[in-house]
C-alpha positions in Angstrom: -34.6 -0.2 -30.7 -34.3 3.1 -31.8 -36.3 4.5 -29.9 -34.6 2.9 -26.5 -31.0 4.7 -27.9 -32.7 8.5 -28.5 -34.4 7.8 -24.2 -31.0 6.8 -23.4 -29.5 10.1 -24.8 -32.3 12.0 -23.3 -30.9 11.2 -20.1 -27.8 12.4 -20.6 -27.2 15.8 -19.1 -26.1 19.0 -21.0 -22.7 18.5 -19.8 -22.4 14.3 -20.6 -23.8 14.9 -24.0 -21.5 18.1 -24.9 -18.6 15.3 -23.5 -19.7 12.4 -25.7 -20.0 14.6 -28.7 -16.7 16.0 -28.2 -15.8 13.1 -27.1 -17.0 11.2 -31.2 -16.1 14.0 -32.9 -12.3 13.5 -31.4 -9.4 11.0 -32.1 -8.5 9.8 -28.9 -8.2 6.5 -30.1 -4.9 7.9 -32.2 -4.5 10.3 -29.6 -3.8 9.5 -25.9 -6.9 11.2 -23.9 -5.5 13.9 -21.8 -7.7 14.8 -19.2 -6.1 17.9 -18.2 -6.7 19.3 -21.9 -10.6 18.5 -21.8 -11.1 20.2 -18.7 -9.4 23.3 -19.5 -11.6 23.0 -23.1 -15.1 22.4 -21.2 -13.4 25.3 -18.4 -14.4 23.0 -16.1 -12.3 21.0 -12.9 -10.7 17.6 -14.0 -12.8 16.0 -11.7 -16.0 16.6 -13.6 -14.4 15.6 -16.5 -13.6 12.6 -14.7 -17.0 12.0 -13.6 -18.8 13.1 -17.0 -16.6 10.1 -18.7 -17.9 7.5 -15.7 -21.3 8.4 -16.2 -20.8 7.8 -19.6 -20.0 4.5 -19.6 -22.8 3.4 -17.1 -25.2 5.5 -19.7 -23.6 4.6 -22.8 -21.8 1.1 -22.6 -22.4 0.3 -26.1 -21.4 3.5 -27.5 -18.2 4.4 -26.1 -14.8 2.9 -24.9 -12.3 3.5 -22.6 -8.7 1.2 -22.6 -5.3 1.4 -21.4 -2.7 1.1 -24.0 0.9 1.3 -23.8 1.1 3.9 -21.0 -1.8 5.6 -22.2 -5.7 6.2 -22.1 -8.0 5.9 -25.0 -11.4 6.5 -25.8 -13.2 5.7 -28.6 -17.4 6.6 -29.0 -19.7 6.4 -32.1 
């Protein structure tokens, strides 16, 4: 199985595996996710950031979350 999780990654681009690290490394669970603040940290467009956190949960389902809760996003990745 390990092996299928480390092919998985590999498929990951530079940019989706620089977001999911960031991304793990992060508290958005505590924190609401702000988009705005990820794209200016990546110097990127919101969009992409929009699009990197898409791909990641079509690449990733079982590593990383994405909910609604009280007014806010949250993501949570391991």
């Amino acid at each position: 199985m390990l092996g299928h999780a480390g092919s998985v990654m590999a498929d990951l681009t530079e940019f989706e595996l620089r977001l999911f690290e960031w991304i793990k490394q992060s508290d958005f669970e505590a924190v609401a996710w702000s988009t705005k603040k990820a794209a200016k940290s990546f110097k990127c467009k919101e969009d992409e950031i929009y699009e990197g956190v898409a791909s990641l949960t079509k690449k990733l389902p079982n590593r990383i979350q994405v909910y609604y809760e009280e007014g806010n996003v949250h993501i949570a990745a391991e």
